[in-house]
C-alpha positions as protocol buffer text, in pm:
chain_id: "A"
residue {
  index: 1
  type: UNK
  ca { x: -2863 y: -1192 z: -1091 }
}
residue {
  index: 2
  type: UNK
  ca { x: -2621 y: -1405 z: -1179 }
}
residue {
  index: 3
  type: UNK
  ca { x: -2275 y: -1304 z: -1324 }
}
residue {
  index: 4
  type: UNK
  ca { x: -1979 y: -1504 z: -1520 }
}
residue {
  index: 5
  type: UNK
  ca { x: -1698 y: -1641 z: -1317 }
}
residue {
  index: 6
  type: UNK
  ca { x: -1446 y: -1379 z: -1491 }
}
residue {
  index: 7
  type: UNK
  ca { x: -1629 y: -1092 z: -1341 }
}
residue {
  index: 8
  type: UNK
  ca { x: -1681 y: -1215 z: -1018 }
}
residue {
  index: 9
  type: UNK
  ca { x: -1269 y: -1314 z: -1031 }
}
residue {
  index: 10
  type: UNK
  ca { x: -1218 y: -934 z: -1065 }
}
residue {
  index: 11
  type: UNK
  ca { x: -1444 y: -818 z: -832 }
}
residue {
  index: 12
  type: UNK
  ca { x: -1233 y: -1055 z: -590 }
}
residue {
  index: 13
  type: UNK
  ca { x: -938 y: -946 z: -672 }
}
residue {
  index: 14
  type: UNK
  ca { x: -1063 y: -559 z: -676 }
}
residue {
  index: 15
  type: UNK
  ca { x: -1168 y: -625 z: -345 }
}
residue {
  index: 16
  type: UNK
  ca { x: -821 y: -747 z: -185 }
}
residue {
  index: 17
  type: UNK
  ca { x: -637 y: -483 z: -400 }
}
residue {
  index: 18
  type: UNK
  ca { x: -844 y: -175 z: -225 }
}
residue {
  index: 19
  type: UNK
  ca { x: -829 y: -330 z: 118 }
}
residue {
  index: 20
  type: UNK
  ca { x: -464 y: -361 z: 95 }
}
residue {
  index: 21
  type: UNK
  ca { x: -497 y: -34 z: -25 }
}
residue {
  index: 22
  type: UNK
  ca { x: -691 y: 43 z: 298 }
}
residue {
  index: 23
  type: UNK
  ca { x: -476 y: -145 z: 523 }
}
residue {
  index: 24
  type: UNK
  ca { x: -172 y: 51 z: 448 }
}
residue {
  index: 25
  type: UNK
  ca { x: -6 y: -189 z: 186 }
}
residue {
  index: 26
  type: UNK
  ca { x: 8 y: 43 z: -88 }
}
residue {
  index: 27
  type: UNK
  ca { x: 114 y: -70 z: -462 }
}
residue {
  index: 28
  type: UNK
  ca { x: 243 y: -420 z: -509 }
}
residue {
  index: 29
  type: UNK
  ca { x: 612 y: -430 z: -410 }
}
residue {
  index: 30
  type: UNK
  ca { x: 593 y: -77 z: -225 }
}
residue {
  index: 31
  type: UNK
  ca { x: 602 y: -183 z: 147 }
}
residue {
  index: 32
  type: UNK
  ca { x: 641 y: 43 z: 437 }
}
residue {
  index: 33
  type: UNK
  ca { x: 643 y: -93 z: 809 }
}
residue {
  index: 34
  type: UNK
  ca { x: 762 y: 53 z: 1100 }
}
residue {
  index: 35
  type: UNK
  ca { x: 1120 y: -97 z: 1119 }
}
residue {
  index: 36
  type: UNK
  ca { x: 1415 y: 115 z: 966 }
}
residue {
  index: 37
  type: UNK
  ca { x: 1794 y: 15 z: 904 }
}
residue {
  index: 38
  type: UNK
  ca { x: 1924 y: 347 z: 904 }
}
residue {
  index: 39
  type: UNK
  ca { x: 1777 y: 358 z: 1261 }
}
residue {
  index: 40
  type: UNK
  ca { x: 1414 y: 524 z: 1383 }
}
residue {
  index: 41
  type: UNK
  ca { x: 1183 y: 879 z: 1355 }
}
residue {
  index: 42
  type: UNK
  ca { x: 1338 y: 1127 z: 1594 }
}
residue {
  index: 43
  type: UNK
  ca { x: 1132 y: 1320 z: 1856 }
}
residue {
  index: 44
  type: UNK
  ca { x: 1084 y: 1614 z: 1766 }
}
residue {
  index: 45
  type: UNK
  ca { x: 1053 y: 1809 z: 2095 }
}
residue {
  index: 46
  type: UNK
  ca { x: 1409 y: 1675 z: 2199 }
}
residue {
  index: 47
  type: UNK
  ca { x: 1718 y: 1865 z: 2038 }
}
residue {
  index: 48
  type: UNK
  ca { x: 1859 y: 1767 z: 1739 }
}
residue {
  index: 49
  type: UNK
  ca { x: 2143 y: 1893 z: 1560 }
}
residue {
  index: 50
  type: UNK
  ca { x: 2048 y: 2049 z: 1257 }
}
residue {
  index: 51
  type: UNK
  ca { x: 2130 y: 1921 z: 906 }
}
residue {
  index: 52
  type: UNK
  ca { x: 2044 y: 2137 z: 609 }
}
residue {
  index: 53
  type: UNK
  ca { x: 2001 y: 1933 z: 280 }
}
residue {
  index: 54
  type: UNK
  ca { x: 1966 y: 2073 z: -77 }
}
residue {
  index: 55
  type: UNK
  ca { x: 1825 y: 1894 z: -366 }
}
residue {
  index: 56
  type: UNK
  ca { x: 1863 y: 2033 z: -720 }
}
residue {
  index: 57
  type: UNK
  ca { x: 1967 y: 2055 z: -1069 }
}
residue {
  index: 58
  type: UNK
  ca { x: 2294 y: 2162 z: -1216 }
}
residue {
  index: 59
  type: UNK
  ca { x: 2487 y: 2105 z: -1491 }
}
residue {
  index: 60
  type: UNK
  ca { x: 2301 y: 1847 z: -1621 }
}
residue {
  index: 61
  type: UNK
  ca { x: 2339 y: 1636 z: -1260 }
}
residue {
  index: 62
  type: UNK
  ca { x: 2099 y: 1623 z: -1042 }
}
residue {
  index: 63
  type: UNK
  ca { x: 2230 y: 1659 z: -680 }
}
residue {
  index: 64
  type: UNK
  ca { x: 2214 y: 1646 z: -297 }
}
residue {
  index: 65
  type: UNK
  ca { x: 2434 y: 1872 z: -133 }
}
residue {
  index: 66
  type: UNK
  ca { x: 2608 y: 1817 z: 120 }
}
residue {
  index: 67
  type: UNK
  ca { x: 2681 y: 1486 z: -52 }
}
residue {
  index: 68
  type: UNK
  ca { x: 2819 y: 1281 z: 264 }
}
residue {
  index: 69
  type: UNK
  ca { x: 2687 y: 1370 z: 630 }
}
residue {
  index: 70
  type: UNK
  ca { x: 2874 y: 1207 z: 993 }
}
residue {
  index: 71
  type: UNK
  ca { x: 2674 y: 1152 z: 1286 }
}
residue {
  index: 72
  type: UNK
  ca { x: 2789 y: 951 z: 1619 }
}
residue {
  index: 73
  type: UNK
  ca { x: 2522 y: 625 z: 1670 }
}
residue {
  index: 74
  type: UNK
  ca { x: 2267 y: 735 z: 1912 }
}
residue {
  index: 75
  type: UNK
  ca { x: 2230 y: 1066 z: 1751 }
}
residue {
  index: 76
  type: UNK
  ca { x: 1938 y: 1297 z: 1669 }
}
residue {
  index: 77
  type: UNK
  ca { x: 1960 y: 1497 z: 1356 }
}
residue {
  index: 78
  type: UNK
  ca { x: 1711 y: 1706 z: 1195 }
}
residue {
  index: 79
  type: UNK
  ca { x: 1761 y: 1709 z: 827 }
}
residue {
  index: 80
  type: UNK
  ca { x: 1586 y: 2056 z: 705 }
}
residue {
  index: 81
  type: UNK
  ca { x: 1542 y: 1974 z: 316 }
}
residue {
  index: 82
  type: UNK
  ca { x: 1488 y: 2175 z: 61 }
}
residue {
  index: 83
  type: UNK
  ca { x: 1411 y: 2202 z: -321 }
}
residue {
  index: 84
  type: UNK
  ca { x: 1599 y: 2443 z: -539 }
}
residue {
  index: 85
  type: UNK
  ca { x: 1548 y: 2284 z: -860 }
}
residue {
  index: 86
  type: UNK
  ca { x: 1296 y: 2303 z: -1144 }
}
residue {
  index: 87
  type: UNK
  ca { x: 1186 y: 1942 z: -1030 }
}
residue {
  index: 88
  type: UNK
  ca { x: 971 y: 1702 z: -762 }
}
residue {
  index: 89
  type: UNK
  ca { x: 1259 y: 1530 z: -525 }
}
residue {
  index: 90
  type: UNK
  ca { x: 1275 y: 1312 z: -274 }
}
residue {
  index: 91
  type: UNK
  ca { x: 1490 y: 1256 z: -7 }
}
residue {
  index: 92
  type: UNK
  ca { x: 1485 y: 864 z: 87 }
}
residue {
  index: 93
  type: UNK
  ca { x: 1686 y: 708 z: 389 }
}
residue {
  index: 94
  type: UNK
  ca { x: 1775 y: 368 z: 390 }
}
residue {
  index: 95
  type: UNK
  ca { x: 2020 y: 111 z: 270 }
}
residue {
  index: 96
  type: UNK
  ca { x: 2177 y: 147 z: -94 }
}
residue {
  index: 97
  type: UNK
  ca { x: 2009 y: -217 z: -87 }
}
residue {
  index: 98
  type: UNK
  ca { x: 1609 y: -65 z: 35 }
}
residue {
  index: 99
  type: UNK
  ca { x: 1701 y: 223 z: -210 }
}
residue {
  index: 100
  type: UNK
  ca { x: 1773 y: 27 z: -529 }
}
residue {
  index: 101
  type: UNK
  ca { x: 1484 y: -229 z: -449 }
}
residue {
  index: 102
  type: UNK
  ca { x: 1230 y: 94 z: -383 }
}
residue {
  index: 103
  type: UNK
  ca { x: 1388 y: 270 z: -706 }
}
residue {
  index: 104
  type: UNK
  ca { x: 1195 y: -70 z: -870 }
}
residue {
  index: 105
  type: UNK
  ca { x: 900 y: -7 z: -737 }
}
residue {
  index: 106
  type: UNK
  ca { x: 917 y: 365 z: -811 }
}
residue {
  index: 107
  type: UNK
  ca { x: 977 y: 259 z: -1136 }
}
residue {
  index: 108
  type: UNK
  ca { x: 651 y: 58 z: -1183 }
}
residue {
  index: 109
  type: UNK
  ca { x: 493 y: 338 z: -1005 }
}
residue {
  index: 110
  type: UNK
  ca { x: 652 y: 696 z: -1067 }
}
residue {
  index: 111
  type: UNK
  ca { x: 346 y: 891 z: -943 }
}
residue {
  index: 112
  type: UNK
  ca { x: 416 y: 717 z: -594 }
}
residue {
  index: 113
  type: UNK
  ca { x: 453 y: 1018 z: -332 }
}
residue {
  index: 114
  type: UNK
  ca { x: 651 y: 978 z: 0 }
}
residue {
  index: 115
  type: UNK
  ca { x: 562 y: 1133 z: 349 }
}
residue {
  index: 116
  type: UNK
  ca { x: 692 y: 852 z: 569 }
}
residue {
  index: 117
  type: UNK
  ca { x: 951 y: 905 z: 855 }
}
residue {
  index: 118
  type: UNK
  ca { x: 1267 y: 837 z: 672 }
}
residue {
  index: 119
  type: UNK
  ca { x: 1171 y: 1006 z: 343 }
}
residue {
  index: 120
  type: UNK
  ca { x: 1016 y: 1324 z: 200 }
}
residue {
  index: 121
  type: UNK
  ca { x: 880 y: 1421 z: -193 }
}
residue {
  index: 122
  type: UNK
  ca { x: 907 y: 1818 z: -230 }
}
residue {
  index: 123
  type: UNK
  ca { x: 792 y: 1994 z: -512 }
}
residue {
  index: 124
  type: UNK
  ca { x: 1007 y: 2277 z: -622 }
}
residue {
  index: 125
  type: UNK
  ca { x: 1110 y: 2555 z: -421 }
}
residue {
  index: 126
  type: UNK
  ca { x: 954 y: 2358 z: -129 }
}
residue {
  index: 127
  type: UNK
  ca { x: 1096 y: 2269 z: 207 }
}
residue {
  index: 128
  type: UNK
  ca { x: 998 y: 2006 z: 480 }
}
residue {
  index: 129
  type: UNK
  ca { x: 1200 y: 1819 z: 760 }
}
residue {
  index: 130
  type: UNK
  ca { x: 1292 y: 1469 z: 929 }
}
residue {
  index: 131
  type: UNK
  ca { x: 1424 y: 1413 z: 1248 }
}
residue {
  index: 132
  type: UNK
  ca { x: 1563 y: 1107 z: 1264 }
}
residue {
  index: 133
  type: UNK
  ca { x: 1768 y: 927 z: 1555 }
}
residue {
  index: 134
  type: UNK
  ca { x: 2081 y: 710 z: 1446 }
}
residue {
  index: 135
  type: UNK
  ca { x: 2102 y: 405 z: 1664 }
}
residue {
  index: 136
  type: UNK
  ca { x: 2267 y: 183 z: 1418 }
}
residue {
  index: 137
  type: UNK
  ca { x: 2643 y: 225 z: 1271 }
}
residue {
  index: 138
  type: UNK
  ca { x: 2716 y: 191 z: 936 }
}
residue {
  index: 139
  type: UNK
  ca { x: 2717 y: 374 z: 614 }
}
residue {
  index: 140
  type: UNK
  ca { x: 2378 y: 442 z: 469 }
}
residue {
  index: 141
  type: UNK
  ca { x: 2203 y: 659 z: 190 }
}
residue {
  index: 142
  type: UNK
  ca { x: 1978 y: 931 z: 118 }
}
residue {
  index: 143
  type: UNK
  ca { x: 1840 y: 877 z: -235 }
}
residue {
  index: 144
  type: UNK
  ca { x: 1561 y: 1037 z: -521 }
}
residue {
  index: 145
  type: UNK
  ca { x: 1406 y: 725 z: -586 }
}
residue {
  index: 146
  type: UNK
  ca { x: 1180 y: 933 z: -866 }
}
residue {
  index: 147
  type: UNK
  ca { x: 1260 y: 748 z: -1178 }
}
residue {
  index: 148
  type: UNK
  ca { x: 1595 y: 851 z: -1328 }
}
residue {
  index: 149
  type: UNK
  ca { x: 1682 y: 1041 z: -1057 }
}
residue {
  index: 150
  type: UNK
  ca { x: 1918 y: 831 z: -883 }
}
residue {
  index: 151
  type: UNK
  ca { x: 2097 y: 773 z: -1221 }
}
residue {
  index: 152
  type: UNK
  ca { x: 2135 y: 1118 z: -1230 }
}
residue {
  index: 153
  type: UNK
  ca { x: 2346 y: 1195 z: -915 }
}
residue {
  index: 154
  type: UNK
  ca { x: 2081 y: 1197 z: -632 }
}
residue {
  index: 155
  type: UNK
  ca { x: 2268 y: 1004 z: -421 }
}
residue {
  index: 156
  type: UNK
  ca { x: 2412 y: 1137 z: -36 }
}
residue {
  index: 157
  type: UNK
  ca { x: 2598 y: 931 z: 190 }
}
residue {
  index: 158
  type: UNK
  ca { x: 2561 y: 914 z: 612 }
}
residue {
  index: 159
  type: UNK
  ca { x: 2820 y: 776 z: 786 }
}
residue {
  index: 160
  type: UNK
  ca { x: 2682 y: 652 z: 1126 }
}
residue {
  index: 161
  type: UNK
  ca { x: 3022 y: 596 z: 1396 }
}
């Protein structure tokens, strides 16, 4: 059988597509590794101090609250997140810089669900956690990267000292 050198171009490039699919590579331009700015995954059997986050609607805004969070570098916290809103949210730590290149990609792809270590998609009235150890100073962001989201308020700040 012989077929047509556009099909067997597709088939190629189907090929590469689902074994970077496979491999962990996800949609074009939606990279996740194992290397984080804000810092790394927390251990979960050490203690933590314990961070509740709330994501929502209100007033037109959409919202984190609290909106800013301090930790000392070399810190453990365990974020406990929750959902109050009518909505899917996610809570995404990173850089404002990772954040508004990820919002991109999000936007490309808005079905694109999160259950890494530094980030979390809840449906409403849902809860889940991170822990997450802060061994890097600086100022960094928790973020809903779902499209129009951010835009909308769903923006937090940590403060690493």
């Amino acid at each position: 059988m012989r077929i047509g050198r556009q099909t067997f171009i597709t088939l190629v490039g189907t090929t590469l597509l689902t074994a970077a699919a496979w491999a962990g590579e996800g949609p074009p331009g939606h990279h996740h590794d194992d290397s984080f700015s804000a810092g790394e995954p927390g251990n979960a059997k050490k203690p933590a101090r314990i961070v509740q986050v709330t994501m929502g609607e209100m007033d037109g805004k959409m919202m984190f609250m609290p909106a800013k969070v301090e930790v000392k570098k070399g810190e453990q916290v365990k974020f406990v997140l929750r959902n109050n809103g009518e909505l899917d949210h996610e809570f995404i730590l990173a850089t404002t810089a990772e954040n508004l290149k990820h919002a991109e990609a999000m936007k490309k792809n808005p079905d694109m669900e999160h259950d890494d270590p530094n980030g979390k998609r809840l449906a409403p009235k849902k809860a889940d956690e991170i822990v997450w150890k802060f061994t890097k100073a600086g100022e960094f962001e928790y973020s809903c990267l779902i499209p129009g989201h951010r835009e909308a308020g769903m923006i937090g700040t940590v403060v690493v000292k």
